[in-house]
C-alpha positions in Angstrom: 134.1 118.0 142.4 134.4 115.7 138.8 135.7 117.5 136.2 135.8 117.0 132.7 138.0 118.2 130.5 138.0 118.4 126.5 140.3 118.9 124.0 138.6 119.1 120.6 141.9 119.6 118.8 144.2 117.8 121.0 147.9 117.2 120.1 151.2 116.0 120.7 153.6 118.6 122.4 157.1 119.0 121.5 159.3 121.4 123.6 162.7 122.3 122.4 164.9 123.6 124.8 167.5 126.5 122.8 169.8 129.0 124.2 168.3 131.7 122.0 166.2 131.4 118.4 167.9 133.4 115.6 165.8 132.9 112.4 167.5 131.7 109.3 169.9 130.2 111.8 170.8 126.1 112.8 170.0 125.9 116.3 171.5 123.1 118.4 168.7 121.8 120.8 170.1 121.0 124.4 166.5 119.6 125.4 163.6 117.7 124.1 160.3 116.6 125.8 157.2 114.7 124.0 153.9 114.6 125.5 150.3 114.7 124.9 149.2 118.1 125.2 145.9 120.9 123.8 144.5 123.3 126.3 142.3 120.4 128.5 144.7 118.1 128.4 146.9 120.8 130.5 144.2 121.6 132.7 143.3 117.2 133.4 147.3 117.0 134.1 146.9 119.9 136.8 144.0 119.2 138.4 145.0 115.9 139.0 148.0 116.9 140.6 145.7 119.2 142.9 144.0 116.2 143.7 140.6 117.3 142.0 139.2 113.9 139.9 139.0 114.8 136.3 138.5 112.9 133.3 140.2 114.1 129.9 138.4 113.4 126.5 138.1 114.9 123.5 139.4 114.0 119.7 142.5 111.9 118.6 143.1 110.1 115.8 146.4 108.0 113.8 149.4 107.0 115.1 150.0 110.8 117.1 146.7 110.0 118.7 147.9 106.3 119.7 151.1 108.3 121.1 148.7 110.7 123.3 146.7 107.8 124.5 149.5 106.1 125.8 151.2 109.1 127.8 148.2 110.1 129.1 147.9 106.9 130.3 151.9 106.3 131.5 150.8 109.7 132.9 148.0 108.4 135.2 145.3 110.5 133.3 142.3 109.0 133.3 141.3 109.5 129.6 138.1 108.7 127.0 139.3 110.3 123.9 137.0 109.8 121.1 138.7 108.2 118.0 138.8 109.9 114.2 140.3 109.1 111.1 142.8 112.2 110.9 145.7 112.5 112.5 146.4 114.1 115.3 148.2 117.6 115.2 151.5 118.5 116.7 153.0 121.8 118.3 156.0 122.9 118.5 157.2 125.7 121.7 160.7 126.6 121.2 161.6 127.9 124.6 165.0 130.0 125.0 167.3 130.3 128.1 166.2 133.8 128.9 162.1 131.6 129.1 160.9 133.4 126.0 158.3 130.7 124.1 157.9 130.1 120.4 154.9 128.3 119.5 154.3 126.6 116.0 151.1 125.0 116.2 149.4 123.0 113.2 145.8 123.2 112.3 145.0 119.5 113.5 143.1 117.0 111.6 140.0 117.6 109.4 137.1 116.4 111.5 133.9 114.5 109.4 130.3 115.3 110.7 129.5 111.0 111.6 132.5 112.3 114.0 131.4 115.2 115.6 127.6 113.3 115.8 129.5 110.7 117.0 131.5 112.6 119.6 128.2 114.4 120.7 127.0 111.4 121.7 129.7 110.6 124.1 130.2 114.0 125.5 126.7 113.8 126.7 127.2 110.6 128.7 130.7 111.6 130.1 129.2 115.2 130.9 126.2 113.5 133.1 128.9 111.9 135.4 130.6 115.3 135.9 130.3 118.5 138.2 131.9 121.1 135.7 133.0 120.9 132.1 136.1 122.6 131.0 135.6 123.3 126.9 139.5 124.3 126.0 141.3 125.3 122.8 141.3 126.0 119.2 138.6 124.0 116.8 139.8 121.4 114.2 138.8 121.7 110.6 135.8 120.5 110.3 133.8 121.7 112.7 132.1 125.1 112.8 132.6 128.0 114.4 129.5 127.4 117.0 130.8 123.6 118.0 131.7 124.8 121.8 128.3 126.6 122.0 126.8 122.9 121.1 129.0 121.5 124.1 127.6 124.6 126.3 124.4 123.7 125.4 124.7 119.9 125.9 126.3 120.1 129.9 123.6 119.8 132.4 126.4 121.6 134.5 128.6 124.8 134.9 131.0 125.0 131.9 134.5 126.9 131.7 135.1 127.9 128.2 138.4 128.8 127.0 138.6 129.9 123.2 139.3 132.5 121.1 137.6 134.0 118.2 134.2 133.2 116.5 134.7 129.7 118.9 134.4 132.2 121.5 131.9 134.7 120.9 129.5 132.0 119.5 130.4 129.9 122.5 129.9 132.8 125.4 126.1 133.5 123.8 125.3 130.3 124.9 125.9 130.8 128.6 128.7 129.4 129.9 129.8 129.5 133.8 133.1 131.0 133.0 135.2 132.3 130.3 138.8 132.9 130.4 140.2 135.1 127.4 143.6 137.3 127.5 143.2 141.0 126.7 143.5 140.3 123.1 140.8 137.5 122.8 138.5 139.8 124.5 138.8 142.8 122.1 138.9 140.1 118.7 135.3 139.0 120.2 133.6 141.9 120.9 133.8 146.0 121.0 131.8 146.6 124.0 134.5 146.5 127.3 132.0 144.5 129.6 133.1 141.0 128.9 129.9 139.8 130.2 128.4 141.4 127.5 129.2 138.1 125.1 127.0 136.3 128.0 128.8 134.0 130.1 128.2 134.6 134.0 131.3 135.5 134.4 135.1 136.2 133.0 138.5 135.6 134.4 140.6 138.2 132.1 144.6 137.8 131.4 146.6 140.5 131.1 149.7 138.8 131.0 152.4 139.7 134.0 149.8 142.1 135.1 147.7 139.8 136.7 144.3 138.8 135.7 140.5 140.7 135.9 137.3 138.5 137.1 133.9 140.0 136.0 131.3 138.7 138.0 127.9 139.4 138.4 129.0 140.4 142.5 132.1 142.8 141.7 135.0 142.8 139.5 138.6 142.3 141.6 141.8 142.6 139.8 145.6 140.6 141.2 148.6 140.3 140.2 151.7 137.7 140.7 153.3 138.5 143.9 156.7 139.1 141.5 157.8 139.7 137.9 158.0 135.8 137.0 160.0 134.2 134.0 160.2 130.9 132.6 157.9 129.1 130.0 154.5 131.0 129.6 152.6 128.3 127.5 150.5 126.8 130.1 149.9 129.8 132.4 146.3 130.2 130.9 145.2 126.3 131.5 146.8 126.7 135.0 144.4 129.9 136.1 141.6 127.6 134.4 142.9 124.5 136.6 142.4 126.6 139.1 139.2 127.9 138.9 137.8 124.4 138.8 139.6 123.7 141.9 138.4 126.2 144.0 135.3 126.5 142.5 133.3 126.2 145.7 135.4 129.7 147.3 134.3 133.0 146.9 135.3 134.7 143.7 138.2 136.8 144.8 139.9 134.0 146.5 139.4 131.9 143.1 141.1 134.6 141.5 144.1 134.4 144.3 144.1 130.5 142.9 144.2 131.6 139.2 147.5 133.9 139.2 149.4 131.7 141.8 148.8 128.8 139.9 149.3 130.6 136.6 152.4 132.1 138.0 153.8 128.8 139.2 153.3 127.3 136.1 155.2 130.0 134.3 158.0 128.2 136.4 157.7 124.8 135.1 160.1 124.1 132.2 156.7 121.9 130.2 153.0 123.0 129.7 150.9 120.9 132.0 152.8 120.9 135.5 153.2 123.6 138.0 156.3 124.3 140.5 154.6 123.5 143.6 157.1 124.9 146.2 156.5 128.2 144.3 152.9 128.0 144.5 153.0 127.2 147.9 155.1 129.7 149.1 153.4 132.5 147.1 149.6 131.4 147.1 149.4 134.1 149.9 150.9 136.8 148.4 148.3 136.9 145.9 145.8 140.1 147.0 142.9 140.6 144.9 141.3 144.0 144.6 138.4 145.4 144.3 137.9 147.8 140.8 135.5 150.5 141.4 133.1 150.1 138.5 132.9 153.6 136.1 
């Protein structure tokens, strides 16, 4: 299994570490960490700690984008990001003791269309080398609401979408493999309550520390972490997409097992991206999907 992962508005992730956020307040931060980061960026780190090869491209440009190359690499991440003039956005996660996460995320750089023709171009190639394409995160200025439904469209293989929003509805209709909203994604892109309704073959559904839903076209089971987990949530939903990809040739159920373990034992890991693998390990089999009797 290749994987390859995209990050159309990738970024550079700062975590500060505080003992509690108090607005209109000075906060001293006990812990800083820099590192390349957007949705597929998480999801490349992952799989390659699960041993699945992956390539990470997507969008980077300016000296922030120089700064992601080089961690990626430092990181071992194999890497073909596509270079544009704009700069590359950062995030902010403000992450207290008690593992409640703030997130301040900027827009990300304005994105020209000899780019995005450019980029096209390249995705195609990289895509032809790969098994499954994992389409994550928010859209930089620039490009319109229907840009992942071009990258569906474009894969000659199955594609996990992760997006939110008009990125999502527009990017479902074209028929990915999988798409992987939280409870309120789902409802923002569309009012019927079959996700498989926006057209994707199936959906892996978040509902935070209640577990996740997949909807497949053979059943829809329901699990749930095997305890009430704290820690940093921000990567929890690129870890059940990690996840998916790595089990992809298991039944659907036991892919879903992989999804809230890994999900969970992200929540556990003080930085987006990495996983506490004793956790996983001793937990993956407490995970017990369920069947949900259909109305």
């Amino acid at each position: 299994m290749r994987a390859l992962t995209v990050t159309l508005n990738a970024a550079l992730d700062v975590t500060y570490r505080v003992g509690a956020l108090v607005p209109g307040d000075t906060h001293r931060v006990s812990g800083v960490a820099v590192r390349a980061g957007g949705k597929g960026v998480n999801v490349a780190r992952m799989l390659l700690a699960l041993g699945v090869p992956v390539l990470a491209t997507g969008l980077a440009g300016g000296p922030a984008g120089a700064v992601l190359r080089e961690d990626l690499s430092r990181s071992g991440v194999p890497q073909a990001m596509f270079p544009i003039a704009g700069e590359t956005r950062r995030t902010v996660a403000v992450v207290t003791g008690s593992g409640q996460a703030t997130l301040f995320a900027e827009p990300g750089p304005v994105v020209t269309p000899g780019e995005w023709a450019g980029f096209l171009g390249h995705y195609s190639e990289l895509a032809a080398n790969a098994d499954v394409v994992v389409l994550s995160g928010s859209l930089p200025q620039g490009l319109a609401d229907d840009a992942y439904a071009t990258l569906v469209r474009a894969a000659a293989v199955p594609v996990v979408l992760d997006a939110d929003g008009p990125a999502l509805a527009f990017g479902a209709a074209a028929g990915p493999a999988v798409i992987t909203p939280n409870r309120s994604e789902l409802a923002a892109a569309s009012e019927v309550d079959d996700p498989l309704a926006l057209g994707a073959a199936a959906a892996l559904v978040s509902d935070g520390a209640r577990g996740m839903t997949a909807h497949t076209a053979g059943g829809v089971w329901s699990a749930a972490p095997p305890e009430v987990i704290t820690g940093n949530p921000t990567g929890a939903g690129d870890a059940a997409v990690a996840a998916l990809v790595a089990a992809w040739h298991l039944p659907w159920p036991e892919r879903l097992a992989e999804a809230v373990a890994l999900s969970a034992a992200a929540v556990r890991a003080p930085l987006a991206g990495d996983f506490d693998r004793a956790f996983y390990d001793q937990h993956r089999a407490d995970v017990t999907p369920r069947p949900v009797p259909e109305d």
